[in-house]
C-alpha positions as CSV (number, residue, x, y, z in Angstrom):
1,X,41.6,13.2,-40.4
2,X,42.8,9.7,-41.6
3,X,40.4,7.1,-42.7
4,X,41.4,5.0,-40.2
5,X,39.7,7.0,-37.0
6,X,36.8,7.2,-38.3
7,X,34.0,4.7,-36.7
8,X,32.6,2.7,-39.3
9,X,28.4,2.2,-39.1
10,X,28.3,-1.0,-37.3
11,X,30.4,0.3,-34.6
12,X,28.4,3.5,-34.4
13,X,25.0,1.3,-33.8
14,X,26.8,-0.8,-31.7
15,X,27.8,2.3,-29.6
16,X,24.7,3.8,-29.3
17,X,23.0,0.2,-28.5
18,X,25.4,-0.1,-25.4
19,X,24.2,3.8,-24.0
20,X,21.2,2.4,-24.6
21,X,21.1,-0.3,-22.2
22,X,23.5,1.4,-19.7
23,X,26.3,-1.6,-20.5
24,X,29.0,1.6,-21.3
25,X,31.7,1.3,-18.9
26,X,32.5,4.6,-17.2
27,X,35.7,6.7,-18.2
28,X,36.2,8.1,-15.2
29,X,39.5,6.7,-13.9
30,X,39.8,4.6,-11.1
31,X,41.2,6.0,-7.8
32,X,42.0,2.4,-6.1
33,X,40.6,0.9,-2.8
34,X,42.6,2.8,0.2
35,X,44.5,-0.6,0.9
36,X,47.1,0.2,-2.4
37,X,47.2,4.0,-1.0
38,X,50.8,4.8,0.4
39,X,51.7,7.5,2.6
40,X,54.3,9.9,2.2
41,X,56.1,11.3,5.2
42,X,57.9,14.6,4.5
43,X,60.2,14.3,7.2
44,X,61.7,11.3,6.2
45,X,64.5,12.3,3.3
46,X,65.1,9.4,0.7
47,X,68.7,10.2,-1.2
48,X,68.8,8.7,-4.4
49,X,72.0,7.2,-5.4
50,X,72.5,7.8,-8.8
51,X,75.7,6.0,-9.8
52,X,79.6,4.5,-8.7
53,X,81.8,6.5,-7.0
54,X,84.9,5.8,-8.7
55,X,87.0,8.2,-6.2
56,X,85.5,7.2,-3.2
57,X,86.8,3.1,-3.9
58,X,90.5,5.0,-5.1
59,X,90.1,6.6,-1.7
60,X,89.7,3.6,0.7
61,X,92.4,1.6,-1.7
62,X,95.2,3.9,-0.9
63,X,93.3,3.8,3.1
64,X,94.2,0.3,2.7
65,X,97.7,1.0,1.9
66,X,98.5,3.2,4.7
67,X,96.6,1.4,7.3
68,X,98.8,-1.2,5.9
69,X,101.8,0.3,6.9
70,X,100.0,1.2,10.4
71,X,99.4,-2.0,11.3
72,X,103.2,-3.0,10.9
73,X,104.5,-0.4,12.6
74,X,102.0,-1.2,15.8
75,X,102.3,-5.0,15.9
76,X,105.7,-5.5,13.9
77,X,104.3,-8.1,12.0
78,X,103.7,-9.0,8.5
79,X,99.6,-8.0,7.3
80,X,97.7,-7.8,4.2
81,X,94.8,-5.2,4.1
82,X,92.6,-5.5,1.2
83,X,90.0,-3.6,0.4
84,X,86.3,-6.2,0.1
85,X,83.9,-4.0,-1.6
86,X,81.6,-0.9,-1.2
87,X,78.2,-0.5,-1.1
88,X,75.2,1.3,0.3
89,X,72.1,0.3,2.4
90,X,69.9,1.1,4.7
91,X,71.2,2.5,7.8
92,X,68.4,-0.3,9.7
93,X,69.8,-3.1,7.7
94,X,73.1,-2.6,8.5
95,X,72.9,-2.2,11.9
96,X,70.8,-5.2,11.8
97,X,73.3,-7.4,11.1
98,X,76.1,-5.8,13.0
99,X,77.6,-8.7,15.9
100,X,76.5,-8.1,19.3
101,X,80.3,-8.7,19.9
102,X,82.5,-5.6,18.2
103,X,84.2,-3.1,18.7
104,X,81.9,0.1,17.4
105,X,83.9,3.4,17.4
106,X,83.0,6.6,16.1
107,X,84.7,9.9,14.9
108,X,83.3,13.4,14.0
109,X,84.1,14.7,10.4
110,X,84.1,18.1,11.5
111,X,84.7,19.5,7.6
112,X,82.3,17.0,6.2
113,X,79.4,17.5,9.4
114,X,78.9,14.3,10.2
115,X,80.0,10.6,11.8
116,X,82.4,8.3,10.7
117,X,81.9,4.7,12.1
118,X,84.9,2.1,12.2
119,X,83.6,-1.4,13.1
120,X,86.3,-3.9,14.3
121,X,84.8,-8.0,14.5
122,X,86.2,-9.6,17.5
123,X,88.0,-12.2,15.5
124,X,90.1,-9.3,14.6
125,X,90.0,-7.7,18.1
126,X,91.5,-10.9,19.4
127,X,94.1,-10.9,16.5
128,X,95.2,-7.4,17.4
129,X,95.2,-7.9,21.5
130,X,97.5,-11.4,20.2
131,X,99.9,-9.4,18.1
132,X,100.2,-6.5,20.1
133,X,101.4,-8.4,23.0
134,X,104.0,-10.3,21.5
135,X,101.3,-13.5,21.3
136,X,101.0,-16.1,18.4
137,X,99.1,-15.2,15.5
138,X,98.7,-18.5,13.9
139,X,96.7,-20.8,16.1
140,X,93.0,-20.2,16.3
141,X,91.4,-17.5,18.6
142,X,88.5,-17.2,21.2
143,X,85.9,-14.9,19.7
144,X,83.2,-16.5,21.7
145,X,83.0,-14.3,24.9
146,X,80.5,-12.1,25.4
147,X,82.1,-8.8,26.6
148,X,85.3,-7.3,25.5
149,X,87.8,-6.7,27.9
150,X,89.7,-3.6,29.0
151,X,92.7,-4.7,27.1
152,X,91.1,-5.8,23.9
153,X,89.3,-2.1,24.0
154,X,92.6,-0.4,24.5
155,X,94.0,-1.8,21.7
156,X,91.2,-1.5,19.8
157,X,91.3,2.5,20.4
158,X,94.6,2.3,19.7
159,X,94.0,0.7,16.4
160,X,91.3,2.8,15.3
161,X,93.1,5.9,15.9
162,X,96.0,4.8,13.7
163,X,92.9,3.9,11.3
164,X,91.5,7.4,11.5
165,X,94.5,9.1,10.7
166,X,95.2,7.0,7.9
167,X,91.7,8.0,6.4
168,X,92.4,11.3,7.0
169,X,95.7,11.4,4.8
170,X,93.7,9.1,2.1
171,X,91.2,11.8,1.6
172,X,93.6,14.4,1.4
173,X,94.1,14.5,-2.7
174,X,90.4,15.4,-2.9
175,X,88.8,16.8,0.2
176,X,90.2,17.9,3.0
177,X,88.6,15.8,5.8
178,X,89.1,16.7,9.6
179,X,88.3,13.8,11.8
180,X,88.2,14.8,15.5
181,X,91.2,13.3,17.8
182,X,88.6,11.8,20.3
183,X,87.4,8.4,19.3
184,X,84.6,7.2,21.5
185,X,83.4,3.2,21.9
186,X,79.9,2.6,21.6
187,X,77.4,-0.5,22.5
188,X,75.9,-2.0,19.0
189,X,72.8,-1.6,20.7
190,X,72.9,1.6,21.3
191,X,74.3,3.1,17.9
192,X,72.7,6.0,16.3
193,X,74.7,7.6,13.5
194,X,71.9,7.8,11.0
195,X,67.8,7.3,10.6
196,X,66.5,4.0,10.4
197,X,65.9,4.6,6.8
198,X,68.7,6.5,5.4
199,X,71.3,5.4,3.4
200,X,75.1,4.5,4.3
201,X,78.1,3.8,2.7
202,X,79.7,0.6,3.5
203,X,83.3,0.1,2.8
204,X,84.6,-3.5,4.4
205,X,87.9,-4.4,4.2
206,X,89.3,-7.9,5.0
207,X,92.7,-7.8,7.1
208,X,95.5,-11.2,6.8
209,X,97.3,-11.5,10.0
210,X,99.1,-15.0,10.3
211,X,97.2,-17.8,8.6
212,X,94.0,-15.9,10.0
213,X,91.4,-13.3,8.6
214,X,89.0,-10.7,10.4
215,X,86.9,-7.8,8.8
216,X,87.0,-3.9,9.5
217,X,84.2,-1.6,8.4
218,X,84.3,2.3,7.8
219,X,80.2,3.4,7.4
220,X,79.4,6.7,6.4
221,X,76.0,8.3,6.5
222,X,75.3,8.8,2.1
223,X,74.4,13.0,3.6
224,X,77.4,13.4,4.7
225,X,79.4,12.6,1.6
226,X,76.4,14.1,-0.5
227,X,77.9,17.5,-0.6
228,X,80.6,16.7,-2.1
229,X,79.2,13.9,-4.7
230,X,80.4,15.3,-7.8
231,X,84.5,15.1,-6.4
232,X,83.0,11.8,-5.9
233,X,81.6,10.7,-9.2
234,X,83.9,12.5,-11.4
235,X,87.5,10.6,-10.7
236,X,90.2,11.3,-8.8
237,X,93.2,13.2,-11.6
238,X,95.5,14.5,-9.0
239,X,96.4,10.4,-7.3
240,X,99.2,10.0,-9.2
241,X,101.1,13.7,-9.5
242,X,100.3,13.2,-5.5
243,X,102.3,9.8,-5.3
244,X,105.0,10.9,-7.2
245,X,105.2,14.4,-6.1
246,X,105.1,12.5,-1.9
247,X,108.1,10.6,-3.6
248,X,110.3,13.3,-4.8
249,X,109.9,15.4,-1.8
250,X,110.9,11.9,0.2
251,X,114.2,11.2,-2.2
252,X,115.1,14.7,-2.0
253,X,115.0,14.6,1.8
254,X,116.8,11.6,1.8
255,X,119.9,12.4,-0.1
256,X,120.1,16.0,1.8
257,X,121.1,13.6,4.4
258,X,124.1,12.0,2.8
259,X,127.3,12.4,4.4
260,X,130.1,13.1,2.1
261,X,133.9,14.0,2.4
262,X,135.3,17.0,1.1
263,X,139.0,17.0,0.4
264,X,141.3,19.9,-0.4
265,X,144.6,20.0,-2.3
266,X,147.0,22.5,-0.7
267,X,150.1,22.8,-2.7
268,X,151.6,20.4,-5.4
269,X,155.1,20.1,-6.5
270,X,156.9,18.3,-9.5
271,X,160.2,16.3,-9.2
272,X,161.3,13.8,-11.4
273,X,162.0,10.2,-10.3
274,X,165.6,10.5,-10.0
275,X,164.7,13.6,-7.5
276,X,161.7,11.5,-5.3
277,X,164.7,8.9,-5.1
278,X,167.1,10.6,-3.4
279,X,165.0,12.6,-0.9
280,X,166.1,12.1,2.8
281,X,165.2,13.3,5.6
282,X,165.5,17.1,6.3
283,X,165.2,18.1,2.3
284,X,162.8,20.8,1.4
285,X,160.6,20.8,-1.3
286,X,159.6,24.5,-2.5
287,X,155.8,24.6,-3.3
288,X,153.9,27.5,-3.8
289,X,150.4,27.9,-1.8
290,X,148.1,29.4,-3.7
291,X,145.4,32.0,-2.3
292,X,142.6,29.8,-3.1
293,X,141.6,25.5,-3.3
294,X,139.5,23.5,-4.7
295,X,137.2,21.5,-2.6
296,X,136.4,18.2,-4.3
297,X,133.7,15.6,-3.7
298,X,134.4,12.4,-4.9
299,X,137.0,14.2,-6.9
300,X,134.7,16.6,-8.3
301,X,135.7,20.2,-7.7
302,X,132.5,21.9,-5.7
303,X,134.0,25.1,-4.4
304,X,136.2,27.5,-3.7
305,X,137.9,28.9,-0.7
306,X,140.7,30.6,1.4
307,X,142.8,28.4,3.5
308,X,143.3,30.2,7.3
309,X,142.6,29.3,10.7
310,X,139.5,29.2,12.5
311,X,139.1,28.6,16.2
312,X,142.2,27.0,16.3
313,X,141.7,24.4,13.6
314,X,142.8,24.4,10.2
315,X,139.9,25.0,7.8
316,X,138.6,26.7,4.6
317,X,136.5,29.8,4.2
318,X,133.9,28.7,1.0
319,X,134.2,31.5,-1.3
320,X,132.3,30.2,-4.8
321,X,130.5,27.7,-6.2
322,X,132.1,26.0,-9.2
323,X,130.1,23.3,-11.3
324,X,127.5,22.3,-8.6
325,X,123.9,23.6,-9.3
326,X,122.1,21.8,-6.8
327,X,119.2,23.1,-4.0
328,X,119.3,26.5,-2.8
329,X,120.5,26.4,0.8
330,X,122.8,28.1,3.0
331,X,126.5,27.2,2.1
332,X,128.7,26.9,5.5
333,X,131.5,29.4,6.1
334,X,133.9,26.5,6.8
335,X,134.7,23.1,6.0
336,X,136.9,20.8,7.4
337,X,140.4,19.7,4.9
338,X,142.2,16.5,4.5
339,X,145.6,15.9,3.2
């Protein structure tokens, strides 16, 4: 035993002084008045988030490139959808400070088992019902009624069901997530997708329409994405092979619908200039037809056939392929000829 634990004399006397007089304070630890005693309720789960989720943000950015895209195509004018930030809270603080005056509606993630919530503010609501309608989008709207009306609710459905498909297709890389078709409007006051105290992710996005701005919000319950938390932590590898590979497929499509012209040479003679200047009308020129052409794209020879007749009309029976490797695809029997 080091020197240095050992209790020198005086603090030995000292020691035995203080059991003396009864001034040693007791070693028995203190339990705490029942005032700094917390319960624990075991019904009540607390999820512990334990980092980002790097895929999740990748997720709702290319969300806010399709929905993009949506919103064009429903209004046919020019937006900007940019995703704010994600975060997570309590499922009693959010709905807290949710706007007696939305537009709340909710979809089941049948894969995922649980509730998706999209959250349109009425300054966007009015922007939407103004656009859709051929209205202006620049001056400044009425959010301050208190009741939506059937139209803005229509459009609103209509709006988040463009939204929910769009989600859909951004999850798609890493999870397959199946949103049911019926979207169904809910009162703020009445909203129920989670415990008071669980947690939910928040993903707000802020949407330009004209020289004015409005906010949409997809909430998630944190248990319903907890399943699959690791796809979620780990980064998404497979974004970019998916863009490009949704590109090829697309350009290859494309040019499978270019129209081109085939042309066929039948015969070809050779005269000299002297001959071509004294031709007149009724002089044959001998030519020999052979028993296959070429047809030529752009002057590039892509097959072979027979020249005959085929209901009538002059046409070509394909009988090879020369140069061309291209798709694999059914060749017709018969193209048309020129010259």
């Amino acid at each position: 035993m080091p020197t240095n634990d050992l209790l020198t004399q005086e603090e030995i006397d000292a020691l035995l002084q203080e059991v003396t007089t009864g001034d040693l304070a007791s070693l028995e630890p203190d339990t705490g008045s029942a005032e700094a005693e917390t319960a624990y309720q075991f019904n009540i789960r607390e999820h512990i988030v334990r980092g980002p989720l790097p895929t999740l943000e990748m997720i709702y950015q290319r969300f806010s490139r399709h929905f993009n895209s949506s919103l064009f195509n429903l209004l046919s004018r020019q937006t900007k959808v940019k995703l704010a930030n994600v975060e997570t809270m309590r499922f009693a603080d959010y709905s807290a400070k949710l706007p007696p005056r939305c537009s709340l509606h909710t979809a089941n993630a049948q894969t995922l088992q649980g509730v998706v919530l999209f959250v349109l503010d009425s300054r966007l609501i009015s922007l939407f019902v103004n656009g859709f309608f051929g209205g202006s989008t620049e001056s400044e709207v009425d959010s301050t009624l208190s009741d939506l009306t059937v139209s803005e609710l229509r459009i609103s459905g209509l709006i988040i069901r463009a939204a929910s498909a769009d989600l859909a297709l951004s999850w798609e890389p890493v999870y397959k997530l199946s949103l049911d078709t019926k979207i169904e409007a809910t009162n703020p006051y009445f909203l129920n997708i989670a415990s008071p105290s669980e947690l939910i992710v928040v993903a707000r996005f802020k949407i330009d329409i004209g020289s004015h701005q409005g906010e949409m919000q997809i909430a998630m319950p944190y248990s319903v994405i907890e399943p699959i938390r690791e796809l979620l932590e780990t980064g998404m590898h497979s974004d970019r092979n998916n863009k490009f590979t949704h590109w090829q497929d697309q350009l290859r499509n494309s040019l499978c619908e270019v129209h081109l012209d085939m042309k066929a040479s039948l015969a070809e003679a050779r005269l000299s200039l002297g001959d071509v200047l004294t031709l007149k009308r009724g002089d044959i020129i001998p030519v020999d037809v052979p028993e296959q052409v070429s047809l030529c794209v752009a002057g590039v020879p892509m097959f072979r056939g027979a020249f005959g007749v085929s209901r009538g009309r002059n046409s070509i029976m394909v009988a090879q392929r020369q140069h061309y490797e291209g798709p694999r695809g059914t060749v017709a029997n018969l193209a048309s000829s020129e010259g």
